[in-house]
C-alpha positions in Angstrom: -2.5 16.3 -5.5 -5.6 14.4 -7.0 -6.3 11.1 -7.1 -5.8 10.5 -11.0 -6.7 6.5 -11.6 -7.8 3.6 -9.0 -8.1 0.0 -9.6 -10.1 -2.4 -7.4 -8.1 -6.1 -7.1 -10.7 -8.6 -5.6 -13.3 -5.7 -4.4 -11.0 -4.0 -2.0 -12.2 -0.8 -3.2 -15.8 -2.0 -2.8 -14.4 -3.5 1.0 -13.3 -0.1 2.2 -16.5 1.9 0.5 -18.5 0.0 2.8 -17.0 -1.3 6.0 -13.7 1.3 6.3 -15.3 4.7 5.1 -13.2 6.9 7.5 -10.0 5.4 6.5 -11.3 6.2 2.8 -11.9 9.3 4.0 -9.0 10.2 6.1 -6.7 9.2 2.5 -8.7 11.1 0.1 -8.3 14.3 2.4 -4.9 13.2 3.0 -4.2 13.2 -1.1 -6.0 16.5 -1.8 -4.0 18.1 1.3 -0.6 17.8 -0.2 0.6 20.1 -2.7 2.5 18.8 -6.2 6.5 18.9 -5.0 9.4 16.6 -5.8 8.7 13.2 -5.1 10.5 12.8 -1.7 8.5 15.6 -0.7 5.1 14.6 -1.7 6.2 10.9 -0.2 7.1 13.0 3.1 4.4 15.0 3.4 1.9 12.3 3.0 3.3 10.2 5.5 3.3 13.3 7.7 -0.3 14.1 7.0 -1.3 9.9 7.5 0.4 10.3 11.3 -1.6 13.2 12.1 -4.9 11.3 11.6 -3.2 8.4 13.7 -2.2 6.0 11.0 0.7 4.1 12.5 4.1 2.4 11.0 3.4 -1.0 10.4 5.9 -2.1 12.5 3.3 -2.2 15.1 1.7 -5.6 13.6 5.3 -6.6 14.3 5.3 -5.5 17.5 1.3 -6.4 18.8 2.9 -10.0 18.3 -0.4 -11.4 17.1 -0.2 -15.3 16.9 -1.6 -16.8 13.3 -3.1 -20.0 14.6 -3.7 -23.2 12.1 -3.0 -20.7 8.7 0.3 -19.7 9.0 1.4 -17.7 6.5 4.2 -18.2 3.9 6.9 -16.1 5.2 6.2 -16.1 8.4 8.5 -17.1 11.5 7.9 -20.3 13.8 4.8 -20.9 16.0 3.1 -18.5 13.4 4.9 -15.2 14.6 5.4 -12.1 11.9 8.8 -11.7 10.7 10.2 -7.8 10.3 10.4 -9.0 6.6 6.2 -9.4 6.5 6.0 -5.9 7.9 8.4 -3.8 6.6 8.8 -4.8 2.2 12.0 -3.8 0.7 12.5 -0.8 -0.9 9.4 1.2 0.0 9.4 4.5 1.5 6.7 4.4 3.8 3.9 1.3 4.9 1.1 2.4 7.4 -1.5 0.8 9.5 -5.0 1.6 11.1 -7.8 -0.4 11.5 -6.3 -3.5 9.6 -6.2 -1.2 6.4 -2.6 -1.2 5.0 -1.4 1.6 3.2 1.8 1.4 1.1 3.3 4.9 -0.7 5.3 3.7 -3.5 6.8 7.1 -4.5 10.0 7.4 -6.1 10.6 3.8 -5.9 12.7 2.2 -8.4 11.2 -1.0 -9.9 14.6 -3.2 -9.2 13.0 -2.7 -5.5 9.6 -3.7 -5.9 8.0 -7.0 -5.8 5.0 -7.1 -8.4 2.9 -10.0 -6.6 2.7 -8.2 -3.7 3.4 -11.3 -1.5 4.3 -9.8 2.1 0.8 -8.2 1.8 -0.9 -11.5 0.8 0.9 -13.1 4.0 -0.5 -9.9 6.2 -3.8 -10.7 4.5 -3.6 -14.7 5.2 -2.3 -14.0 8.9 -5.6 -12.2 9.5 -3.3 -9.0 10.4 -5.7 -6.6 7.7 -8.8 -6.8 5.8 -7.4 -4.5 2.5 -4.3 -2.5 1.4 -4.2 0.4 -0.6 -1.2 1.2 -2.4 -0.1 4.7 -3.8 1.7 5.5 -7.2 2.8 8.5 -9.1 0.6 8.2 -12.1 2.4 8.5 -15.9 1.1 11.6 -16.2 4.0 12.3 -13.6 6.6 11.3 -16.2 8.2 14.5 -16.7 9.4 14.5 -12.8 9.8 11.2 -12.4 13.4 9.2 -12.3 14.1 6.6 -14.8 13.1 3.4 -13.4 10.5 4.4 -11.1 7.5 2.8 -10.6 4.1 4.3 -12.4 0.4 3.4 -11.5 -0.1 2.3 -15.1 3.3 -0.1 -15.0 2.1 -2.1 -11.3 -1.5 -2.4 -13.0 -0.3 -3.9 -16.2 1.8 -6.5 -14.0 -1.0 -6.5 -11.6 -3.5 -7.7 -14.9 -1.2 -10.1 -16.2 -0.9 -12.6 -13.0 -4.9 -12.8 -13.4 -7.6 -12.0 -11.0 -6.7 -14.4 -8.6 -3.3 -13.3 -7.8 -2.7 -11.8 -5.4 -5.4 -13.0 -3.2 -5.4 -10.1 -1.2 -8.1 -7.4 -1.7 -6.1 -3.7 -2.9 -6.4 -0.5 -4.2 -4.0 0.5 -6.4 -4.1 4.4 -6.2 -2.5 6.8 -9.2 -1.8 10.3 -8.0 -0.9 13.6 -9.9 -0.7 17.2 -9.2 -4.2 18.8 -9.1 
């Protein structure tokens, strides 16, 4: 796989360039790593090749129990406590975590199941829990294997454009992958 198209949202592109290069790192070897399969398979094989370089599930901001002080985020449970539902959004396949970089695969993910503002990252964000997330999608040029409904890089970007810079006010990446 390749990475086809990237988008910066509020310089979190720029953010990882310079302060997270190994993580940078770590996901463009992981993306070149993984051969073109079904997308359950590339999804899988990804995740694998993520835990080998120690990227974790985020359940484990659930689980460090991090308070949020004065800004607590919107979402969140009382006395500023993360909720499973900040950690864990509905309907993706895989969310992991190392060195407050948060990276979401959104492959073969029908659209009914995703949220297009991105909120449960913005409350990670606000909660001080990361610095940036990165989010991968199978890029149009995938069309042909993809499922009706699914989720393309060029779709989330559109929807991504039309809220405005501003929203949300979370740095991302927004990562389109294809076969090589």
């Amino acid at each position: 796989m390749k990475i086809a198209e990237l988008h910066s949202h509020q310089n979190g592109y720029e953010h990882i360039l310079i302060h997270k290069r190994a993580q940078w790192a770590e996901i463009q070897d992981v993306i070149a790593s993984v051969g073109a399969g079904g997308l359950g398979d590339t999804a899988a094989a990804l995740a694998t090749n993520l835990g080998v370089h120690r990227w974790q599930e985020a359940r484990t901001l659930e689980q460090q129990g991090r308070r949020v002080g004065r800004r607590q985020p919107v979402g969140s449970g009382p006395q500023g406590k993360l909720t499973a539902a900040m950690v864990r959004p509905v309907g993706s396949q895989l969310v992991v975590v190392k060195d407050r970089v948060l990276c979401e695969i959104r492959l073969g993910v029908n659209a009914e199941d995703m949220s297009g503002e991105f909120p449960w990252q913005r409350d990670l964000y606000e909660a001080d829990l990361i610095d940036v997330g990165i989010v991968l999608l199978p890029a149009k040029v995938m069309a042909g294997t993809l499922r009706a409904g699914v989720v393309a890089y060029e779709v989330e970007l559109s929807s991504l454009l039309r809220h405005g810079r501003g929203t949300p006010a979370v740095p991302l990446v927004l990562i389109g992958i294809a076969p090589d």
